[in-house]
C-alpha positions as a printed NumPy array, in Angstrom:
array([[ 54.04 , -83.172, -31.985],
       [ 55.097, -83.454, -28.774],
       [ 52.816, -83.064, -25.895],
       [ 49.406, -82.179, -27.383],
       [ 46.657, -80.25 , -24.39 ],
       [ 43.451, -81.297, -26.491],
       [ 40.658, -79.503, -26.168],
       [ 42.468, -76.852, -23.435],
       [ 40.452, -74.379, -22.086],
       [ 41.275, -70.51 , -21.224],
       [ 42.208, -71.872, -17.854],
       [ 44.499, -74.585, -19.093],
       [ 45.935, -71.814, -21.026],
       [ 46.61 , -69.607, -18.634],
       [ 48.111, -72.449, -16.477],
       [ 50.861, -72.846, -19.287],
       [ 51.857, -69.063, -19.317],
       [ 52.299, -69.824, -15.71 ],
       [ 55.17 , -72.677, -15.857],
       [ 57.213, -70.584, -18.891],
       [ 60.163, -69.218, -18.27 ],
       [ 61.615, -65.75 , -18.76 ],
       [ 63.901, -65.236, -21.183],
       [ 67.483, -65.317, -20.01 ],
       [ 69.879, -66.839, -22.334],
       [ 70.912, -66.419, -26.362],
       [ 73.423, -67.611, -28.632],
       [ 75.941, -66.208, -29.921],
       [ 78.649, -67.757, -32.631],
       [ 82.3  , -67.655, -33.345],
       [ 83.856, -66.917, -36.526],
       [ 83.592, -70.483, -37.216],
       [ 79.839, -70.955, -37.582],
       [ 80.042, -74.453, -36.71 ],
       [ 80.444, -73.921, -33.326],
       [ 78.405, -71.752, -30.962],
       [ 78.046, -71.045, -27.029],
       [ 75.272, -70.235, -25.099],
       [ 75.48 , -66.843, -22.887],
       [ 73.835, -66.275, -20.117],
       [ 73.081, -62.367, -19.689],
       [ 70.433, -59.886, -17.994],
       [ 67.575, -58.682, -20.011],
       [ 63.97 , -58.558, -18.793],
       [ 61.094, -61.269, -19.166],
       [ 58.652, -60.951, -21.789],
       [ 55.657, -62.644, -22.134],
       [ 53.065, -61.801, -24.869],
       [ 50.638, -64.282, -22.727],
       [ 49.033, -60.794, -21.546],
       [ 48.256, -59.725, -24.885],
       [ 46.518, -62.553, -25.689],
       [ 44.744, -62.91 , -22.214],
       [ 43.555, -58.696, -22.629],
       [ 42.261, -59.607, -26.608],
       [ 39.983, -62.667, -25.183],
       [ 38.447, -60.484, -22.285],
       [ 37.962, -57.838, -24.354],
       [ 36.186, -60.133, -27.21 ],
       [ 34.327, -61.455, -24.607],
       [ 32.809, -58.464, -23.271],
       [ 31.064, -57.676, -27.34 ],
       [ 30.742, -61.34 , -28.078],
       [ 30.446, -64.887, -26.602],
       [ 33.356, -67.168, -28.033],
       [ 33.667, -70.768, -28.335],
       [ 36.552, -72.998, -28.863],
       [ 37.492, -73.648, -32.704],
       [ 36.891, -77.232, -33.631],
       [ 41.2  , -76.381, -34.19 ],
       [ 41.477, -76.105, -30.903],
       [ 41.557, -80.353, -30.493],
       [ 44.206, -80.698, -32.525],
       [ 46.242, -77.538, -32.248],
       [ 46.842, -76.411, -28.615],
       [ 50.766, -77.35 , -27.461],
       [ 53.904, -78.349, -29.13 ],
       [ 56.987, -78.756, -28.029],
       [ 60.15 , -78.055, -30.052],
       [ 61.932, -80.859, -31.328],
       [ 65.15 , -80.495, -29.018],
       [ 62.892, -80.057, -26.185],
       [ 63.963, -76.24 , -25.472],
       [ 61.354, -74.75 , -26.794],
       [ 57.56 , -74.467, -26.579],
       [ 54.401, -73.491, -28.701],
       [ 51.241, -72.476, -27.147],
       [ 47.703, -71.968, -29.446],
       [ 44.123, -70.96 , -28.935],
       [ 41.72 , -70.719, -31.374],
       [ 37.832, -69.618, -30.813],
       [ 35.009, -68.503, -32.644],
       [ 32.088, -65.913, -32.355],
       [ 29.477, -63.849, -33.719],
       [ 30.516, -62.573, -37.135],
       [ 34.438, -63.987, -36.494],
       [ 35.159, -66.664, -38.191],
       [ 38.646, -67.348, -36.253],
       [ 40.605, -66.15 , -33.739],
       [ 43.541, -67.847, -33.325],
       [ 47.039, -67.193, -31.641],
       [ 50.567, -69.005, -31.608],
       [ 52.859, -67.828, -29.15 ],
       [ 56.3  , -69.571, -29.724],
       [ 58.924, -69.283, -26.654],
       [ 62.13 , -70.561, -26.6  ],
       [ 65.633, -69.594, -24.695],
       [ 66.835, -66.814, -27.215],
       [ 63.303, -65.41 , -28.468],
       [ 59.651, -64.926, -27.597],
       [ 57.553, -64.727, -30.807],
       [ 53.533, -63.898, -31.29 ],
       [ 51.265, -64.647, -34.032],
       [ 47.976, -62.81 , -33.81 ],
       [ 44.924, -62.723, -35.784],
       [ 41.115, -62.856, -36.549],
       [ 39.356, -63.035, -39.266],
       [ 36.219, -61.804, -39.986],
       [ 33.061, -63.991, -41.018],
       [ 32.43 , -63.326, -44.975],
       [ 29.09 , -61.894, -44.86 ],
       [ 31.629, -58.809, -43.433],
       [ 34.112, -56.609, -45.074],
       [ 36.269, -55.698, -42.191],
       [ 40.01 , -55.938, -42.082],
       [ 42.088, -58.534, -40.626],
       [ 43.534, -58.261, -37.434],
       [ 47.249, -59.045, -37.108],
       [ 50.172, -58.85 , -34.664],
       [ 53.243, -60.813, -35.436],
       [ 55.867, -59.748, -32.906],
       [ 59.258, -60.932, -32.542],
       [ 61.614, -60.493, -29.269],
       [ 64.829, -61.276, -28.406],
       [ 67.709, -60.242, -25.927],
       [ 68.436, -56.954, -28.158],
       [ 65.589, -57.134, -30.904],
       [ 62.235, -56.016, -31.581],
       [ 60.413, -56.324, -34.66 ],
       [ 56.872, -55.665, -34.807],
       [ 53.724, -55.901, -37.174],
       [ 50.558, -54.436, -35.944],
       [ 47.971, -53.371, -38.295],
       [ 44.378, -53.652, -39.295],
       [ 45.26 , -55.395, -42.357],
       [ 42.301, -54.038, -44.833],
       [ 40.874, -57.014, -46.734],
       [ 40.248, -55.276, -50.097],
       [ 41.846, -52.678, -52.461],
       [ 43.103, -49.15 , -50.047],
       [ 45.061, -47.881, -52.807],
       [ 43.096, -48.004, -55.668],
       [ 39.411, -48.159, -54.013],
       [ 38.891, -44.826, -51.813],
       [ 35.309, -45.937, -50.625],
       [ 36.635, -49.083, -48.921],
       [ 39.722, -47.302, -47.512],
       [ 37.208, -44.209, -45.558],
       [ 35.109, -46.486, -44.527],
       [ 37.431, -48.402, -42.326],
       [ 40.738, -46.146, -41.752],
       [ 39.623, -42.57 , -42.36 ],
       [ 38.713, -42.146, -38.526],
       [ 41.872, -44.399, -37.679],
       [ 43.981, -41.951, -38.927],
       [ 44.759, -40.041, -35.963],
       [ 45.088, -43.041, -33.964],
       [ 48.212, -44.04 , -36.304],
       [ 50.319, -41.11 , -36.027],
       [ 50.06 , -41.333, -32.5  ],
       [ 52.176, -44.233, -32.639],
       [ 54.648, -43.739, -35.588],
       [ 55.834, -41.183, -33.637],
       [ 56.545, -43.384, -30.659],
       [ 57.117, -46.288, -33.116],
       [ 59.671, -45.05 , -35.85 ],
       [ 59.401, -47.075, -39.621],
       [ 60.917, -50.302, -39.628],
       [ 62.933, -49.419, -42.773],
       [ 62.849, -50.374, -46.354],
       [ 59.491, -52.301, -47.572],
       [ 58.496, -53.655, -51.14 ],
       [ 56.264, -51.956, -53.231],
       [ 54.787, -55.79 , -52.946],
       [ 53.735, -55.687, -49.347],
       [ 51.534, -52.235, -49.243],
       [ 48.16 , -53.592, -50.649],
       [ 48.306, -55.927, -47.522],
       [ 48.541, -53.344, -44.956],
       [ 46.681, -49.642, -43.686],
       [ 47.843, -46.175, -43.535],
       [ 47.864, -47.144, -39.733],
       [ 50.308, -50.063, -39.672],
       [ 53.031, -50.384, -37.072],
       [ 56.393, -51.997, -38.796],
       [ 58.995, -50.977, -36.451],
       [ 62.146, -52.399, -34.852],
       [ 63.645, -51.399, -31.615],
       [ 66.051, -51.968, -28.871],
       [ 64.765, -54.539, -26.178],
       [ 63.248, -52.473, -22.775],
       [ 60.695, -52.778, -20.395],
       [ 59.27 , -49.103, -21.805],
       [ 59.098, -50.082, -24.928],
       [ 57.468, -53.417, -24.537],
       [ 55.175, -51.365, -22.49 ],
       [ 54.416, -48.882, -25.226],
       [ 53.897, -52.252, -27.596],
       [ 51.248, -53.487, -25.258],
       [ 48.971, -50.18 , -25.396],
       [ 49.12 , -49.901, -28.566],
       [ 48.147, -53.705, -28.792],
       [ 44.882, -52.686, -26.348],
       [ 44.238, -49.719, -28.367],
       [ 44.716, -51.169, -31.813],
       [ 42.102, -54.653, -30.867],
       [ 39.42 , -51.996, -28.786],
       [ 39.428, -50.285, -32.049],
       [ 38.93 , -53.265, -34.314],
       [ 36.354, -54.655, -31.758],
       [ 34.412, -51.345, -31.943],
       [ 34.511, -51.839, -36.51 ],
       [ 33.174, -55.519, -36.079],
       [ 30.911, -54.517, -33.504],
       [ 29.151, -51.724, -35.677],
       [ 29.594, -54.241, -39.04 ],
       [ 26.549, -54.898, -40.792],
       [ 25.764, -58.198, -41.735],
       [ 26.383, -58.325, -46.266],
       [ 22.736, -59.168, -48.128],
       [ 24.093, -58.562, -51.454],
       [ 25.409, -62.724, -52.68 ],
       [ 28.082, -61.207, -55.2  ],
       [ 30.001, -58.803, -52.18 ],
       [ 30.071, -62.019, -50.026],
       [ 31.71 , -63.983, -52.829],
       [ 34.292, -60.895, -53.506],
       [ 34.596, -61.042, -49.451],
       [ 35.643, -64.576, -49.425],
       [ 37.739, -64.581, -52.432],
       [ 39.563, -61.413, -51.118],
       [ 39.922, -63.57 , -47.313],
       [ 41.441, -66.63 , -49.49 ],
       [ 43.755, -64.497, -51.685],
       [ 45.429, -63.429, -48.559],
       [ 45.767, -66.641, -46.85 ],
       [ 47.246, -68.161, -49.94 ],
       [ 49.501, -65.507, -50.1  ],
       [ 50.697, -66.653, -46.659],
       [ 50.707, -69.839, -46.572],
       [ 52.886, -69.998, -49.463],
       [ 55.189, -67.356, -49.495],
       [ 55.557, -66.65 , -45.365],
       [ 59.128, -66.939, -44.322],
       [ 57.893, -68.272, -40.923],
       [ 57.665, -71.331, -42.428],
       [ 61.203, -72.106, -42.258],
       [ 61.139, -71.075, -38.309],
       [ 58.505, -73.704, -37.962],
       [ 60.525, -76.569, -39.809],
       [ 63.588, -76.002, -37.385],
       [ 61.412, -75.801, -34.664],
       [ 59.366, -79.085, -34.93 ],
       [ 59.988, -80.198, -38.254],
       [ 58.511, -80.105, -42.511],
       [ 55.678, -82.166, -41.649],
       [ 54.266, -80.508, -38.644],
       [ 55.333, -77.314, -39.436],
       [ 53.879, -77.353, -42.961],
       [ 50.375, -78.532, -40.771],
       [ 50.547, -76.041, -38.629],
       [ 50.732, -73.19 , -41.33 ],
       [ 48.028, -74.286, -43.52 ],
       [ 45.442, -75.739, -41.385],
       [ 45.812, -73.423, -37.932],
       [ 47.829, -70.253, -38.574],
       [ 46.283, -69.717, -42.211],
       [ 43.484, -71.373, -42.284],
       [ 40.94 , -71.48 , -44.919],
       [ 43.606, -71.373, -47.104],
       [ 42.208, -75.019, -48.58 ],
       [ 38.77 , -74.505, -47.229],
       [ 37.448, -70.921, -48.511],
       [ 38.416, -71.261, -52.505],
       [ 40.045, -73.178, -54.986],
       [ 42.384, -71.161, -56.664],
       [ 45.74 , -71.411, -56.707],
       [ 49.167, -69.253, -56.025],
       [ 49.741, -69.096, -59.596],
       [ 45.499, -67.648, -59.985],
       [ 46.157, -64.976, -58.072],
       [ 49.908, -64.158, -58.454],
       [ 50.969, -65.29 , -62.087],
       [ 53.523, -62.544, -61.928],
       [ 55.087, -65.153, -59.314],
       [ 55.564, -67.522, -62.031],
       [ 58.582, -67.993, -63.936],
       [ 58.696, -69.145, -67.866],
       [ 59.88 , -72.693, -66.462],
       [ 56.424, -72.702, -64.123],
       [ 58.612, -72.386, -60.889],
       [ 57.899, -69.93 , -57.998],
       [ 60.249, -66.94 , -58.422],
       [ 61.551, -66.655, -54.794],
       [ 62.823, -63.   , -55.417],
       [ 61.088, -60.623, -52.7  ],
       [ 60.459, -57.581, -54.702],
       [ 59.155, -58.44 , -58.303],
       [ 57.296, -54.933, -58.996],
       [ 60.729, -53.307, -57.839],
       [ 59.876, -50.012, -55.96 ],
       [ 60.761, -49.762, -52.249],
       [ 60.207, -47.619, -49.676],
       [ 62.519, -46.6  , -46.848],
       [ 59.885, -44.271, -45.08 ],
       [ 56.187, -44.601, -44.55 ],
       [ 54.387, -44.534, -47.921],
       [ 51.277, -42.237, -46.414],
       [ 51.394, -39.089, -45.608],
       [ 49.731, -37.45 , -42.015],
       [ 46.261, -37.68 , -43.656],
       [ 46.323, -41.241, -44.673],
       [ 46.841, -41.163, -48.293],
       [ 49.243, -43.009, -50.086],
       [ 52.601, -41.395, -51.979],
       [ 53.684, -44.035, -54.298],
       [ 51.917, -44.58 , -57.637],
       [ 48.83 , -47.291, -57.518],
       [ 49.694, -50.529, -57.747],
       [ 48.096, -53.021, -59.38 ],
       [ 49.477, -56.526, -58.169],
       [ 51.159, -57.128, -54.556],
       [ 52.193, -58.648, -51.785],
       [ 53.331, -59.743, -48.375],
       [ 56.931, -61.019, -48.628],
       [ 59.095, -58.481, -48.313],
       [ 58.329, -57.275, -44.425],
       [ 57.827, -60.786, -43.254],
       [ 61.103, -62.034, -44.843],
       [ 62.217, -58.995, -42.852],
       [ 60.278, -59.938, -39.657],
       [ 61.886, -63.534, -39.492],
       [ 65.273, -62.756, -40.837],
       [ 66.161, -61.71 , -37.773],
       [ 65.089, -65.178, -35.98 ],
       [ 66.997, -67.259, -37.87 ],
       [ 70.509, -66.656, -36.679],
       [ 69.217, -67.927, -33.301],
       [ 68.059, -71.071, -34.876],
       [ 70.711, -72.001, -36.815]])
């Protein structure tokens, strides 16, 4: 694992933003793909350390958070060639079960993995930032990702995103749509969801970060004013709605392969399961196949194809007042725009 900070604090986090270095350096490859050279060029430092740092302050001010019991065994990593490095935090609060952040910095990219989760006694949507940044490339996910139905069930969808709304096309206009996504990814995201890719610049990363601020203030303020679930049979649907998306994730999240080039099967396959996703084997016992038998081929493999339903979308599937164009959907997922999202960090791992 490399060297392991156990138990780090804030502080000792902080100190390890502190000894990173910018990024200056990618690789590029000849038309034999055996062989490759490293380049050294100009571009300007990124560090999504501030993002992080502004989403604990702000937490703190609404809430008092402790360090996750994940935080002993999941704090530093180093890549296995030694060139690269992977910084987590995790913490918990009043009605969040985990917050918990991987930043992953290396000479060709700067990566961050943002969420929290919500205790299950509350229905509010996940928060999640998974940002990707390289010499040339950005590719960003930022979204309130709603933790039941928005397609199909109206009353969950107004109560969370009908005031959001505004707040959204604010920033697809500043933030244009990524490009094509799978009929199979919408159920896990909001009318409000920033998928976007753009050319590398200081204004843009500076764009990025208030929409970051704005996006977390905003989720802070729905958590904030969530009241606590009496009713046993919503908690249950609550939890089994929390676990359906983390086994979505840990299964079927191209990041994985990242991980295993990064520090290896074992590790990496840790890492996803019991830190970035977890609950996963904690909050429920069902499997993939339980929740997404349309995943399952006649042999009883996993049918790797990214769009099974079929449809696509090359623009934003909701219009300016939120609501969805495509037909409802009864059965998706996540693949497509994280398959997407990594697919572009592979070449500099190869």
């Amino acid at each position: 694992m490399g060297l392991r900070i156990g138990g780090s604090s804030y502080s000792t986090f902080s100190l390890q933003r502190s000894l990173l270095p910018p990024l200056t350096t990618v690789t590029t490859f000849t038309r034999d793909w055996r062989r490759r050279r490293s380049t050294c060029i100009r571009c300007f430092s990124v560090s999504y350390h501030k993002f992080v740092d502004f989403a604990l302050d702000e937490t703190r001010r609404h809430t008092h958070l402790t360090s996750s019991p994940l935080q002993e065994k999941f704090s530093f990593m180093n890549s296995k060639d030694g060139k690269g490095r992977l910084s987590m935090i995790s913490f918990q609060g009043a009605k969040i079960r985990l917050l918990r952040s991987l930043i992953i910095e290396t000479e060709t990219m700067q990566v961050l993995d943002f969420a929290v989760f919500p205790e299950a006694e509350y229905d509010v949507p996940i928060f999640c930032a998974n940002f990707f940044t390289s010499a040339k490339t950005n590719i960003v996910v930022l979204d309130l990702n709603p933790l039941h139905d928005i397609i199909n069930q109206h009353e969950y969808k107004d109560k969370y995103f009908k005031s959001l709304i505004p707040l959204g096309l604010k920033y697809t206009e500043l933030f244009p749509w990524g490009g094509k996504l799978s009929s199979e990814s919408i159920k896990f995201f909001s009318p409000i969801v920033i998928w976007t890719k753009f050319t590398s610049n200081p204004q843009k990363y500076d764009i990025l970060y208030s929409a970051f601020r704005e996006y977390y203030k905003v989720w802070l303020e729905l958590i904030c004013k969530s009241v606590k679930e009496t009713d046993e049979s919503q908690t249950v649907l609550n939890i089994e709605a929390q676990h359906r998306y983390l086994t979505w994730r840990a299964v079927k999240d191209p990041g994985q392969g990242v991980l295993k080039k990064l520090i290896g099967d074992t590790l990496a396959k840790d890492l996803l399961r019991s830190f970035l996703f977890n609950g996963v084997d904690e909050l429920g016992s069902k499997t993939f196949n339980d929740y997404f038998p349309h995943y399952c081929t006649e042999e009883g493999t996993l049918n790797k194809k990214s769009n099974i339903v079929g449809k696509s979308f090359d623009n934003r599937p909701w219009n300016a007042r939120g609501e969805f164009l495509g037909k409802p959907i009864l059965e998706l997922g996540f693949i497509y725009l994280i398959t997407v999202f990594f697919a572009f960090m592979f070449p500099v791992l190869c």
